[in-house]
C-alpha positions as CSV (number, residue, x, y, z in Angstrom):
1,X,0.0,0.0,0.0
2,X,0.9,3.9,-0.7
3,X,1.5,5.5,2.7
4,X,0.8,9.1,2.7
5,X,1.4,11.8,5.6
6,X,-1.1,15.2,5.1
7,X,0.5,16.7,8.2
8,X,4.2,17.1,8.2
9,X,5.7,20.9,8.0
10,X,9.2,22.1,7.0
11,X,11.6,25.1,8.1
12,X,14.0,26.8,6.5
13,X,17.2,27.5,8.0
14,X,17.8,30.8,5.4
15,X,15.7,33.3,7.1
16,X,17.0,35.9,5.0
17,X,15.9,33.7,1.5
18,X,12.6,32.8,4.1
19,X,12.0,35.6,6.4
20,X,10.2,34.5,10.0
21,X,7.0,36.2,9.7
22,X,4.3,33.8,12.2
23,X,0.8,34.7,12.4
24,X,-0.2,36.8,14.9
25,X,3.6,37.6,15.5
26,X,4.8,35.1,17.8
27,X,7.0,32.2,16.6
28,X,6.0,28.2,17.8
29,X,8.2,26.6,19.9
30,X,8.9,23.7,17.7
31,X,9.9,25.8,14.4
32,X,12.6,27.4,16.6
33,X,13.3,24.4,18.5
34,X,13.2,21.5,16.4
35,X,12.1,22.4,13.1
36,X,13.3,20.3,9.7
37,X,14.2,21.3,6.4
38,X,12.8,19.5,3.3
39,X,15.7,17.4,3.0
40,X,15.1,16.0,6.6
41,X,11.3,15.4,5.8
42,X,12.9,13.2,3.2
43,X,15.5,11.6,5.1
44,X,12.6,10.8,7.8
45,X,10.1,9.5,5.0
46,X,12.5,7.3,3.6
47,X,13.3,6.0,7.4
48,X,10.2,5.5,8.6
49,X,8.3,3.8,5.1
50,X,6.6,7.2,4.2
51,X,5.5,6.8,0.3
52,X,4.2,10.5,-0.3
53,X,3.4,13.8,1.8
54,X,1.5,16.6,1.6
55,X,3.4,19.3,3.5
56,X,2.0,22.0,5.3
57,X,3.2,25.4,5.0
58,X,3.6,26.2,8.8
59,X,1.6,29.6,9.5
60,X,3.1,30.0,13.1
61,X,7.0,30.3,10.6
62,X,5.9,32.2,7.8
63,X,2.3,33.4,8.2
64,X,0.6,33.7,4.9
65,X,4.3,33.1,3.0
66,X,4.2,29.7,1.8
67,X,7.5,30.0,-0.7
68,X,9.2,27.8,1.1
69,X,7.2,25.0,0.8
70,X,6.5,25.7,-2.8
71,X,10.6,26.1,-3.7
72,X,10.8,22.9,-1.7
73,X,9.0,20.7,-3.9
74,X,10.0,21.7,-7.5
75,X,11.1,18.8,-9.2
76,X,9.9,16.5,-6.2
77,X,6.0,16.7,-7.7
78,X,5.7,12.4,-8.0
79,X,6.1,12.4,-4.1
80,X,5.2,15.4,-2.8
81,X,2.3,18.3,-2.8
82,X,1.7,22.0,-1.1
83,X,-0.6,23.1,1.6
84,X,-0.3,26.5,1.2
85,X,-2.1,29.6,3.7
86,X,-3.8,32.9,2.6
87,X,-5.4,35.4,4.1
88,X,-9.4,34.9,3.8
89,X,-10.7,38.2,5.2
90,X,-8.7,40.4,2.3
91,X,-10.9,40.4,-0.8
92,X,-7.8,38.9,-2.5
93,X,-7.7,36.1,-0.9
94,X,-9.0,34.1,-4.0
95,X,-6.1,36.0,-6.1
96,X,-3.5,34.4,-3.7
97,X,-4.8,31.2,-3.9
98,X,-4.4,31.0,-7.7
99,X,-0.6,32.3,-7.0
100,X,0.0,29.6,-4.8
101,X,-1.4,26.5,-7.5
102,X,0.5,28.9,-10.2
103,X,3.5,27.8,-7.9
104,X,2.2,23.5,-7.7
105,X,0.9,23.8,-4.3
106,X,-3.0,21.7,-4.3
107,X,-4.3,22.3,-1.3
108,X,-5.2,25.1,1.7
109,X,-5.1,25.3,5.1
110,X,-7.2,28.0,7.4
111,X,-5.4,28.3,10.7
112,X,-7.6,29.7,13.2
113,X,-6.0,28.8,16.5
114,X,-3.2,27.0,17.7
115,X,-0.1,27.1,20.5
116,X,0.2,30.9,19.5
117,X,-3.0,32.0,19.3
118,X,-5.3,30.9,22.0
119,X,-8.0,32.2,20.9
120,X,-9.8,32.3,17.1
121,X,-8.9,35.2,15.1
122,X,-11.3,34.7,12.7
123,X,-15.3,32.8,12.2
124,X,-14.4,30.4,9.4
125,X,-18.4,31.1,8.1
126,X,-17.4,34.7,8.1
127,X,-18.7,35.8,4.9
128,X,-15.6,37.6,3.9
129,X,-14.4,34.2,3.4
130,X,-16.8,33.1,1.1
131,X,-15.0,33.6,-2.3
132,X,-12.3,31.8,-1.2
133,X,-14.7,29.2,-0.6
134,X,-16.3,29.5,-4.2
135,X,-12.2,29.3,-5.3
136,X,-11.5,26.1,-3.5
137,X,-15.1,24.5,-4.6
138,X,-14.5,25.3,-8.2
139,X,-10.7,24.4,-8.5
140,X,-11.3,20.8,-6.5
141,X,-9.1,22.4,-3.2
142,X,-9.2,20.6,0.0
143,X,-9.7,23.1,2.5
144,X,-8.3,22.0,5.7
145,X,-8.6,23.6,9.1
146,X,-8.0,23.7,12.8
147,X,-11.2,25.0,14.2
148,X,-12.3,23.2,17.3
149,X,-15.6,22.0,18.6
150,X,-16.9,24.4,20.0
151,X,-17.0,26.3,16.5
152,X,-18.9,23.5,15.1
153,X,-21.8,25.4,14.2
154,X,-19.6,27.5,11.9
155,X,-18.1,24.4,10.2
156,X,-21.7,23.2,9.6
157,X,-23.0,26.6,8.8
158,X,-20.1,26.1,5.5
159,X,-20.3,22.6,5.1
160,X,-24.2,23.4,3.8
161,X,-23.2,26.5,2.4
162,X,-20.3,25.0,0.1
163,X,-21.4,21.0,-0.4
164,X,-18.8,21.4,-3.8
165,X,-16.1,21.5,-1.7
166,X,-13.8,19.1,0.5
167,X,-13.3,20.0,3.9
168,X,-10.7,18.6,6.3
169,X,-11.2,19.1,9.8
170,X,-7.5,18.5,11.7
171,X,-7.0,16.8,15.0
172,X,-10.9,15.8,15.0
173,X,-11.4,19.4,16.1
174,X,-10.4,18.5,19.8
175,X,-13.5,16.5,20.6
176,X,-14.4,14.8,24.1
177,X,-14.0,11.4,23.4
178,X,-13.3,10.2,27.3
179,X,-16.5,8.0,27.2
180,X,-15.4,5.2,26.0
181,X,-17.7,2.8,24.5
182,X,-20.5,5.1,23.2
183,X,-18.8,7.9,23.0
184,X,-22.0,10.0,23.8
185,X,-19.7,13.3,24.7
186,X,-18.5,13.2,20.8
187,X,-22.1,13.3,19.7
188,X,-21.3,17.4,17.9
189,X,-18.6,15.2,15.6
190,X,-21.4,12.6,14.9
191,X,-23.7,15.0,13.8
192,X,-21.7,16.3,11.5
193,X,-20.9,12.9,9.6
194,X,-24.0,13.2,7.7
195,X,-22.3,15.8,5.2
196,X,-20.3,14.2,2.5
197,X,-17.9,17.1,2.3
198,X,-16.5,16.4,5.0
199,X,-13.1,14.9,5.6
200,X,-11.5,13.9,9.0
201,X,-7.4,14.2,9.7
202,X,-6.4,11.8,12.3
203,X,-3.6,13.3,13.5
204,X,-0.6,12.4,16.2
205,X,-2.0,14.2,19.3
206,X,-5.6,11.9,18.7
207,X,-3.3,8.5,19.0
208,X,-1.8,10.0,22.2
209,X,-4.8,11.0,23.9
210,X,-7.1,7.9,23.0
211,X,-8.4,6.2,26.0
212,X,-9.5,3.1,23.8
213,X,-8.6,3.1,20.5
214,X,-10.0,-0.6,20.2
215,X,-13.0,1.1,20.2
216,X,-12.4,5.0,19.5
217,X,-10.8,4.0,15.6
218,X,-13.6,1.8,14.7
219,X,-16.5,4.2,15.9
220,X,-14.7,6.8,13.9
221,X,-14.8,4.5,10.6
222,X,-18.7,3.4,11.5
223,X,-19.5,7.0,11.3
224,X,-17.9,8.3,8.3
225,X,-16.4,5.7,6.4
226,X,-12.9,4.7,6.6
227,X,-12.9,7.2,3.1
228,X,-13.3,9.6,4.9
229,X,-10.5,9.2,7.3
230,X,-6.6,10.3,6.4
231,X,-3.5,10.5,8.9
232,X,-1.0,13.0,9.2
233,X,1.7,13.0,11.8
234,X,2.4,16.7,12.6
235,X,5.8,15.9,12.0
236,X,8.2,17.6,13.8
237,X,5.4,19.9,16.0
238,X,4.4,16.4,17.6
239,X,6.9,15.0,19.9
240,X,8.8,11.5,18.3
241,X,11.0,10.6,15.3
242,X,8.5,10.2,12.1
243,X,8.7,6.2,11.7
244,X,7.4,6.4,16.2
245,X,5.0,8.6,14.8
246,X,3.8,6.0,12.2
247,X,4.0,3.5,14.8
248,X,1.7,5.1,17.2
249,X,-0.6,5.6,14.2
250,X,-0.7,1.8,13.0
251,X,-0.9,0.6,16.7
252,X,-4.0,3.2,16.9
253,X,-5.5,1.7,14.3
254,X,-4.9,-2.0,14.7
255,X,-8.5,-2.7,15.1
256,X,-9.8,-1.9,11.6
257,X,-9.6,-4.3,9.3
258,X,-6.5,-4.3,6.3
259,X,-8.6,-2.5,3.8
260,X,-9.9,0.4,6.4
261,X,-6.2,1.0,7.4
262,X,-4.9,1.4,4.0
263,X,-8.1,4.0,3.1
264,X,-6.9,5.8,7.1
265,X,-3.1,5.4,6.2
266,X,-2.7,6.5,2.7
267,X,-6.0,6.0,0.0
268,X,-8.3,8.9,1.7
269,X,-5.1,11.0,0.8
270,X,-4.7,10.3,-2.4
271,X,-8.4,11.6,-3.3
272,X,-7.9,14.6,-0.9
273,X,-4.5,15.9,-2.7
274,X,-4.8,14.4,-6.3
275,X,-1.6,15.5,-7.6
276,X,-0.4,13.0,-4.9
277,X,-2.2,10.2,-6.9
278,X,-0.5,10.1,-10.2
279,X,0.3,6.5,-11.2
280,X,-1.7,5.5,-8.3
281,X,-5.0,3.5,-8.5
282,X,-7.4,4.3,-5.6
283,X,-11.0,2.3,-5.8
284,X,-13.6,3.9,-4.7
């Protein structure tokens, strides 16, 4: 099977080719501490089993500058893709988005919150953002972001709004799942499974925090499909070596069956970043 990561990020050591410029104005700890360049994303890739990536252009580094990561993979297009980052509330956002596929990048991330920003700095159904939502639906562009549950009414307020186009929701938008078994407290994810449009990242920190994943991973895939389902490792932000990460991720997910791990591990990718699925054959 093709394994594919949609989470890793890369840093630049230049800072004078790649100046630091983080949303909000405040650098993460783990660009400045322990941040890889694209060669080292390789390097781990090849080490841990990695087929294909699609990297994402780290906002809390470069803001809304994604050069880096589209410089990066020139020439590297059979194994790699962009996640690029613009801003949404400026009226040309959708301009920027075209620069950024101009430059090979196939996807787009929002990043509304994270260790730098505590708190939304944005409503992802603010209607400023709307054109880049008509962008992304009519130029097939997986629209990832980080917003939490307790936004979920925006996400479904968009979700309706834009049904042409694929959203990713990282880190299963920090959801209660301490219940295990019925997992009544995740009941605001559940509700939302009923909108094809919508795509679930499994990422690192969900492994780490699972109470029961015998049970967790499999009431994930009974909800919204296995199809629906993609891992990405947050490689270097999450704590580990990339083949650990994996590692955790496969143990995570031993309960599926074969067939729903390959879709979780790599397949889901491939239809979320196409560029990624040249010479690949994904059934559906």
């Amino acid at each position: 099977m093709t394994i594919v990561d949609i989470h890793p990020h890369i840093v630049s050591p230049d800072t004078d080719r790649y100046p630091i410029t983080p949303i909000g104005g405040k650098r993460s700890d783990w660009s400045a501490d322990h941040g890889i360049t694209f060669d080292q994303l390789v390097a781990a890739m090849d080490a841990a089993g990695v087929d294909k990536a699609a990297i994402v252009h780290s906002s809390t580094t470069y803001g809304f500058t994604c050069d880096y990561v589209a410089d990066a993979i020139v020439g590297h297009e059979d194994r790699f893709t962009g996640v690029f980052s613009v801003n949404v509330l400026e009226p040309d956002g959708p301009k920027w988005m075209q620069h950024w596929v101009n430059k090979g990048l196939s996807g787009m991330r929002i990043f509304a919150r994270g260790s730098t920003i505590k708190d939304a700095w944005l409503a992802i159904d603010d209607p400023r953002i709307f054109p880049c939502y008509e962008y992304a639906s009519e130029h097939g562009i997986s629209m990832a972001s980080n917003v939490t549950v307790d936004k979920f009414d925006q996400l479904e307020n968009v979700l309706k709004r834009f049904p042409g186009m694929t959203f990713i929701l990282d880190h299963l938008g920090k959801t209660d799942f301490t219940d295990c078994g019925n997992y009544d407290a995740a009941r605001p994810l559940w509700d939302l499974a009923k909108y094809p449009n919508l795509y679930l990242k499994v990422a690192t920190r969900n492994f780490e925090q699972s109470l029961d994943p015998e049970t967790l991973f499999p009431k994930l895939v009974a909800e919204f499909g296995a199809n629906r389902l993609a891992w990405g490792s947050n490689y270097p932000a999450s704590e580990g070596t990339l083949p650990e990460l994996l590692a955790k991720a496969r143990n995570g997910l031993r309960a599926l069956s074969d067939d729903d791990r390959d879709w979780v591990l790599g397949k889901t990718a491939l239809t979320l970043y196409p560029a990624l699925a040249q010479g690949e054959a994904v059934a559906s």
